[in-house]
KOLNUVO-855161 format. One line per 2 residues: their letters; for each residue x, y, z of C-alpha. Coordinates in nm, 3 decimals. Each point is the difference from the previous one (the first is absolute). Layout:
BEGIN
A) X/Y/Z; ...
This chain:
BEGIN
XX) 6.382/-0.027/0.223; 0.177/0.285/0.105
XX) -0.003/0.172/0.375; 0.006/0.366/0.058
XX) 0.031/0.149/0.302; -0.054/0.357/0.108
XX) 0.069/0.155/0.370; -0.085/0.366/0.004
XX) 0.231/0.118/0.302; 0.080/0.351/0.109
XX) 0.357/-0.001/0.213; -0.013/-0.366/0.034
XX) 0.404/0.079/0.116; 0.178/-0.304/0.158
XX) -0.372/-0.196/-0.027; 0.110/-0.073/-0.361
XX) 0.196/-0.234/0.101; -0.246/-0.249/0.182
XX) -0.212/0.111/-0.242; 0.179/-0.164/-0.259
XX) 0.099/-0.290/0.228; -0.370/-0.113/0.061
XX) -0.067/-0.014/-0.343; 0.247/-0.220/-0.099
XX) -0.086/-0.216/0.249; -0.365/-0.084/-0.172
XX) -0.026/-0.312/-0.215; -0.124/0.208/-0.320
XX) 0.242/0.269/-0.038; -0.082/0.315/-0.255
XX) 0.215/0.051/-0.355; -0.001/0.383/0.083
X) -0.035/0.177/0.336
């Protein structure tokens, strides 16, 4: 099974980062952000 994962952001800036972060932190992470 593959995981896609979508975040529509307008000027996410230096949130990207965290953004990112948090996500790879979860225990199922997505084949394509």
């Amino acid at each position: 099974m593959k995981i896609t994962l979508i975040i529509p952001t307008y000027n996410a800036g230096s949130l990207w980062p965290n953004v990112l972060d948090a996500i790879k932190q979860q225990t199922i992470y997505p084949d394509k952000l």
